[in-house]
N, C-alpha and C positions, 0 to 999 in steps of 0.2 A: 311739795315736789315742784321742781322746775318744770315749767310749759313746751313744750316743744316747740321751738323754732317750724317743723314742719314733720305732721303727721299724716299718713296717706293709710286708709282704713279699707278693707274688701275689694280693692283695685281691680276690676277685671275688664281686660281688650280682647274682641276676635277680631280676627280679619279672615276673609274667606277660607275657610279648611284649615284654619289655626286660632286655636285658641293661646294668645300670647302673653297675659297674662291671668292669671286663675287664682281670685282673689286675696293678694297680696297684700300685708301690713307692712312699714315702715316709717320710722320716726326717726328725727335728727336734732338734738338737743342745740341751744345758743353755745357754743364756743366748744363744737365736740367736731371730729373726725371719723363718719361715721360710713367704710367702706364698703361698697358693693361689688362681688366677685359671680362669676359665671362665665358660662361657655357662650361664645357667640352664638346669638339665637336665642339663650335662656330668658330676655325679655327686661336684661338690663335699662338698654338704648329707649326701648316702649314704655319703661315705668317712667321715664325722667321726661322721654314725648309727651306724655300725660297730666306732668307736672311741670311742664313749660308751656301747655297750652297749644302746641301741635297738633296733640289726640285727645279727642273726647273719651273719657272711659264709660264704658256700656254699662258701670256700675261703679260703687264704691265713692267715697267720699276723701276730701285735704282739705285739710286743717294750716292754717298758717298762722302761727301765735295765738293757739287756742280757738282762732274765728274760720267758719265756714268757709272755703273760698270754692267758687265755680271758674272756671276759665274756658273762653273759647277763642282765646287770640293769645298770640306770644306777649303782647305788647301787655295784657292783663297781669299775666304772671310778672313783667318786668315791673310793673307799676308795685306790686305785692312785695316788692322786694327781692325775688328771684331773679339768678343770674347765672345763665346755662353755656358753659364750654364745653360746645359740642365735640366729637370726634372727629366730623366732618366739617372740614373749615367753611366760614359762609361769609367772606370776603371780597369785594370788589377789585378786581385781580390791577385793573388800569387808573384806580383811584391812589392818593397817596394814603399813608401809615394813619396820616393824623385823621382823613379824611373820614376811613373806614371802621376807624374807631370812634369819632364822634357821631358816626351814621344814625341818625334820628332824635339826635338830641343837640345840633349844633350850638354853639352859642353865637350870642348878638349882641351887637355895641352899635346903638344909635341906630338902628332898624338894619344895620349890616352888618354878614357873616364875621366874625372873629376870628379869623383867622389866625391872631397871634395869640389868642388865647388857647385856642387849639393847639397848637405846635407847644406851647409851652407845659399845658398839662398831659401832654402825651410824652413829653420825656421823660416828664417826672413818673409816669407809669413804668414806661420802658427800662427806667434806671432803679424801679423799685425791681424789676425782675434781673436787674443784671446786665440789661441788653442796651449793646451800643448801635440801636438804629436808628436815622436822620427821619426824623416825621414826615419830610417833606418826601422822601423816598417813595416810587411807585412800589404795590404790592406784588408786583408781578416778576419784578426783577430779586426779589428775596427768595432765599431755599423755603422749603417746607419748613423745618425745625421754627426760620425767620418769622413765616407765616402766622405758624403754630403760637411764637411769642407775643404776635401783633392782635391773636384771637383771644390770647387769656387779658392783656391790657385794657382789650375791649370789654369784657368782662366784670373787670375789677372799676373800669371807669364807676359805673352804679350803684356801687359801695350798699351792695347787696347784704339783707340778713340770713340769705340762703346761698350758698352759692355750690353750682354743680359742675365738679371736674369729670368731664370724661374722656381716658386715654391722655391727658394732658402733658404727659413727657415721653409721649410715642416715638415722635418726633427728635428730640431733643440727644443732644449729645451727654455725657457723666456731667462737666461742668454746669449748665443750662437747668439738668435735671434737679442737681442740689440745688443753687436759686431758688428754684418753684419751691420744693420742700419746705428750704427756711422760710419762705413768705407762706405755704399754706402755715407753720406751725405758727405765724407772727401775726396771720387773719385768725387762727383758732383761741389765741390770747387775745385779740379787739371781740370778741363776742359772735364770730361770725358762725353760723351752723354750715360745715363743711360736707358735702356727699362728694366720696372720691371714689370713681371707678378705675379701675387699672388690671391689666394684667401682668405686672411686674413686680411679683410677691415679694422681693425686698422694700417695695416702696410701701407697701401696704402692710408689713411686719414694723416699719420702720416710723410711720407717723397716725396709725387710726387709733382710734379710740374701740371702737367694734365694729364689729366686719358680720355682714349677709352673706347670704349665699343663694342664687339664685339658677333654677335647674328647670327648664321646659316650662316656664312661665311660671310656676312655684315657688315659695317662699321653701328653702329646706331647713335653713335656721340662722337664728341671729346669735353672736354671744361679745362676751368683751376678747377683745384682740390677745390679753394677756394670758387668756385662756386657751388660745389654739396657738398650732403650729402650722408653718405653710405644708404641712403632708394633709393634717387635716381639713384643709381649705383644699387644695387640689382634690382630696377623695370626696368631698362634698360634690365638689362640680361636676366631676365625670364621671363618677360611682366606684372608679378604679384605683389604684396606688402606681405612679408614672415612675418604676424606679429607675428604668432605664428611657431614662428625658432626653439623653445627650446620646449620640449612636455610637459603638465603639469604633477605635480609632481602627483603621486597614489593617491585617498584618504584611503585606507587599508595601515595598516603597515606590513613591512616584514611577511613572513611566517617561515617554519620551516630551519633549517640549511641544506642549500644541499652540504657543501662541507666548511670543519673548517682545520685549520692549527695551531697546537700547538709548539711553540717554535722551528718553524722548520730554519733547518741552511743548508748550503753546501759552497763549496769555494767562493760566491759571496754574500752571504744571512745570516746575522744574527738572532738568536731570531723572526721569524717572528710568530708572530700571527693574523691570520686571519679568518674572518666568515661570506660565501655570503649564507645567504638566500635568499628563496623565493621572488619573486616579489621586487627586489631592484639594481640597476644596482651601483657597487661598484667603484667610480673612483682611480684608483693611481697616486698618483705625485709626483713628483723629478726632479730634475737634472739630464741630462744622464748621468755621472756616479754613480750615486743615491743606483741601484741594481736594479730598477721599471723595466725593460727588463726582468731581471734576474727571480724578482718572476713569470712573466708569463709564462719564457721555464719549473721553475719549477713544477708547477699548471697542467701544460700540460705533464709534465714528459723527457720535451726535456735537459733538463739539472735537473735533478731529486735530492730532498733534501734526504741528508744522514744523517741527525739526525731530531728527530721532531716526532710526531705524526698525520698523516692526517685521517682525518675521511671522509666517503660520508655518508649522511643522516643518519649521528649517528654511521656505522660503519665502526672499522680503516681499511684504504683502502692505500697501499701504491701504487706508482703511478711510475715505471720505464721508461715508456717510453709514445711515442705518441698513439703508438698503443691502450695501455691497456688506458688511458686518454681516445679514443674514445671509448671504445667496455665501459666506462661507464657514456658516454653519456656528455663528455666536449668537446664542438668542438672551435676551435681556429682560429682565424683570424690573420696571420702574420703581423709586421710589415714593410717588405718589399714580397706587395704579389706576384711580378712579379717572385723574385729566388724564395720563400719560399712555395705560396700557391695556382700557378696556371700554368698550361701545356700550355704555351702561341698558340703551334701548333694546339690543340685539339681543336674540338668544345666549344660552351660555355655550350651545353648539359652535354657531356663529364665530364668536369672542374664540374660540378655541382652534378654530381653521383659520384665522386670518392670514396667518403665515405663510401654511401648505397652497393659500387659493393664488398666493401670490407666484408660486412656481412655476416654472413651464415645462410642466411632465401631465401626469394621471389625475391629480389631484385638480387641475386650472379646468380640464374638459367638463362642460357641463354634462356631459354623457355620463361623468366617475363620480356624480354629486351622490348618490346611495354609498359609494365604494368609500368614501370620503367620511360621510358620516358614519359607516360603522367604525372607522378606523379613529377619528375623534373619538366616539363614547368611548371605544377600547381604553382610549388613551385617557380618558378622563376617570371611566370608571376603576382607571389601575390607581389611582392617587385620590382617590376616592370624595370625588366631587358628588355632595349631598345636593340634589334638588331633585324636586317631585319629576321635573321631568327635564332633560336638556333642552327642550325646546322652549323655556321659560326665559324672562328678561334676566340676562344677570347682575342687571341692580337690584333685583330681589332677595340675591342670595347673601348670605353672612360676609364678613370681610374675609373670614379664611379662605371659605370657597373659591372668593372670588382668584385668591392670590393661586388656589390651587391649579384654576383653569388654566391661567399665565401658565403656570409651569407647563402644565398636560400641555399645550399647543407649540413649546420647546420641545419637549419629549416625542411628540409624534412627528415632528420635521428632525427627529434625529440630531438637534444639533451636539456639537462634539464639547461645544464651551458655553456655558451658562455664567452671567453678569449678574449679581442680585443683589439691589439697591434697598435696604432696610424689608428683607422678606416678610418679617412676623409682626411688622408695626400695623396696632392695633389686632392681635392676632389672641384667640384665647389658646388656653393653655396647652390642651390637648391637640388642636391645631396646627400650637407650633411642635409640637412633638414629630407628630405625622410627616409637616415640612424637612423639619431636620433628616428624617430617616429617609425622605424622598431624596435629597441632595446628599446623603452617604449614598444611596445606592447608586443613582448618576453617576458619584465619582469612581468607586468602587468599579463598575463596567467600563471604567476605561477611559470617564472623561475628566473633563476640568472644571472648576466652578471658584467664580469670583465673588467673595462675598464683604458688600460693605456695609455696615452696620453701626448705629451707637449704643447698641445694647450691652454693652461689654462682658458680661457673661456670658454671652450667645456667641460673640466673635471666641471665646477662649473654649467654652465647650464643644465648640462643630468645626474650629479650622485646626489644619496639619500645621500651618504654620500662619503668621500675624507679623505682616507690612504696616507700620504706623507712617502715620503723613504728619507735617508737619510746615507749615507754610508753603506748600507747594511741593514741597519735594520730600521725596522716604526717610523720614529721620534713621529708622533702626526695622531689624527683620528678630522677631522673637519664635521661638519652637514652641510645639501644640503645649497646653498646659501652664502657659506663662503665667504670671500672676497679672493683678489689674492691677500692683501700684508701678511695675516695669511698663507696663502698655501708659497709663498713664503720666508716666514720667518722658517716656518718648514723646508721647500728645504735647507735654509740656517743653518739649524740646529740652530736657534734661537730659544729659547722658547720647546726646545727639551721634552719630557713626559718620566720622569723615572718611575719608575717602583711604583705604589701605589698614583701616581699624576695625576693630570689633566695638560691639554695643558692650557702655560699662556697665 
């Protein structure tokens, strides 16, 4: 029988008032794909912390190529052969591409850094994934998705015989995403032992070998991939059948205009025209270098258009910054919310008022701090934010939670237009259920919601209608239920809508 590339026996972690995992088996054969599914929290993230040498397990043994291994440092497991791409990027934001990827293993020529050695082998990663980034490039000035590519490069640099994908095309646009596929399927022909976590059940129907399931820190069952279906892997995870995943469409059509964009431009954004009314949740698509980012810092005023005319409910309303964006009632959900939209130290109370503390009414006196906080929980516990208590850090809590707080602290400031920059990345499955049905009801009461995303079945199953971008400006406008090779073909600038035409 073949050896296991890497076998992990009785695995069990607590952490205080949680037991996270609860003696757990898994094994991952040389040149197999061998995927891990659960719901945030199920103790995915903690079994791989374990086997990268972050967490000490309080029990259980791994095995790597047959031999014993103990780890108490990252660096242990990388030496082992292990090569762990996290969910959370661990990046040096003001270093460059090549810098951050040779981070702790530089090379040297004649007792001095190598720098062209670097640059040179980082392209050659960067071009095995697809991606056209300059090495010399700082990390700081790339999108997330950019990020995202620069952290699997780093990855792949150690030409690891384990290697752990986790969330690894969260990030990533439909183009970007296939890249990765072909190269996991082209690492699982060189012999590599693949562990892919995902919540993206086409991806994981699409290239595992077998698929886990993991439930409150339990092992529920392992089998070959060819043997389930993605129903039977979602009722695994949640215990339920999610038949209604996607929220039905309105039956009332839009209302009135709460917010139009005429012809507006800036250094990333051409010609845009735009129009979210009432009751209709607006999706965008593109390619990440599309502009689709761009139009939502400008919407928000985070990168603000300098030509153009914007209106709010009929009148012109110019929009400089984040600030004046909220004081008229647009609240935004970043695409990266751990830097962008959340005080990881703070409570998840805290994280949920920051809006309301900002006003100058009931909410800013420190006399309405009780009045304030019953009206948070309300708002938190309607969308249903799991934590033992709201006074907890919300870096503690799962990634869904955390995205649910975002919303709740939109919802209780009432705003009328909601801006959502990849909602459900890194989100499990049930979670984004929940999401979705919270942004029908939003719009459904009468408001609007901007939603941009590279999920492409998630823009087609929750928008009324689908704005594709395309170098800066709206290629084409598709109706609810489009298909992904029309969305796709606009991304591609096929079929592009000039000016007095319709989409071919």
């Amino acid at each position: 029988m073949t050896v296991p590339a890497l076998e992990m026996t009785g695995i069990c972690k607590a952490f205080p008032g949680v037991l996270a995992l609860d003696a757990v088996n898994f094994d991952c054969l040389p040149g197999e794909v061998h995927a891990i599914c659960g719901e945030n929290g199920a103790g995915k993230s903690t079994l791989m912390k374990v086997l990268g040498g972050s967490y000490r397990a309080d029990s259980g043994e791994i095995h790597i190529g047959g031999r014993v291994a103990h780890f108490t440092h990252p660096q242990q497991a990388k030496a082992s052969g292990i090569s762990i791409i996290h969910q959370e990027l661990s990046l040096l934001p003001y270093r460059s591409v090549a810098e951050n990827i040779f981070m702790g293993c530089e090379p040297s020529r004649y007792g001095f850094l190598d720098r062209h050695a670097m640059r040179r082998r980082t392209a050659t990663l960067l071009q095995r994934l697809g991606a056209d980034i300059d090495p010399d490039r700082q990390v700081a000035s790339l999108s997330i998705a950019g990020q995202q590519l620069v952290e699997i490069a780093k990855a792949l640099l150690l030409d690891a015989k384990v290697l752990v994908m986790d969330e690894p095309t969260a990030a990533l646009d439909g183009r970007d995403a296939q890249a990765l596929l072909h190269l996991v399927r082209s690492l699982k022909g060189e012999g590599v032992a693949i562990v892919y976590i995902s919540h993206r059940m086409p991806e994981i129907m699409a290239i595992a070998d077998r698929v886990t399931v993991l439930k409150d820190g339990r092992k529920i069952w392992t089998r070959p991939r060819i043997e389930v279906d993605i129903g039977a892997i979602v009722k695994a995870m949640v215990g339920r059948d999610l038949r209604d995943f996607y929220p039905q469409a309105p039956a009332a059509g839009p209302g009135q205009s709460l917010l139009a964009i005429e012809n507006g431009s800036n250094g990333m954004l051409r010609a845009i025209n735009l129009d979210v009314r009432a009751g209709e949740i607006v999706g965008i698509a593109g390619l990440e270098d599309s502009g689709k980012a761009a139009l939502a810092q400008a919407i928000v005023g985070d990168v603000p258009l300098s030509k153009g005319v914007t209106t709010r409910k009929g009148k012109p309303q110019a929009i400089g910054s984040p600030r004046e964006s909220t004081a008229l009632g647009i609240g935004y959900l970043p695409g990266d919310r751990k830097r962008e939209g959340l005080l990881l130290r703070q409570s998840v109370r805290d994280n949920a008022l920051l809006t309301l503390r900002s006003m100058s009414n009931v909410f800013a006196r420190p006399q309405a701090g009780a009045f304030a906080d019953r009206h948070i929980d309300q708002a938190l516990r309607a969308i249903d934010v799991r934590a033992t208590d709201f006074g907890q850090p919300i870096g503690s809590l799962s990634g869904g939670n955390q995205q649910k707080a975002i919303i709740a602290r939109w919802f209780a400031r009432q705003s009328d237009i909601l801006v959502f920059v990849e909602p459900t990345r890194g989100i499990d499955i049930a979670a984004k259920a929940a999401i979705y049905q919270a942004m029908r009801d939003f719009a459904d009461a009468g408001r609007g919601i901007v939603v941009v995303s590279s999920d492409m079945p998630e823009l087609i199953g929750i928008s009324d209608r689908i704005l594709v971008m395309h170098q800066g400006g709206i290629a084409g406008e598709l109706p609810r239920g489009a298909g992904e090779e029309a969305v796709m073909a606009l991304s591609l600038g096929i079929g592009m809508r000039h000016k007095g035409e319709a989409v071919a």
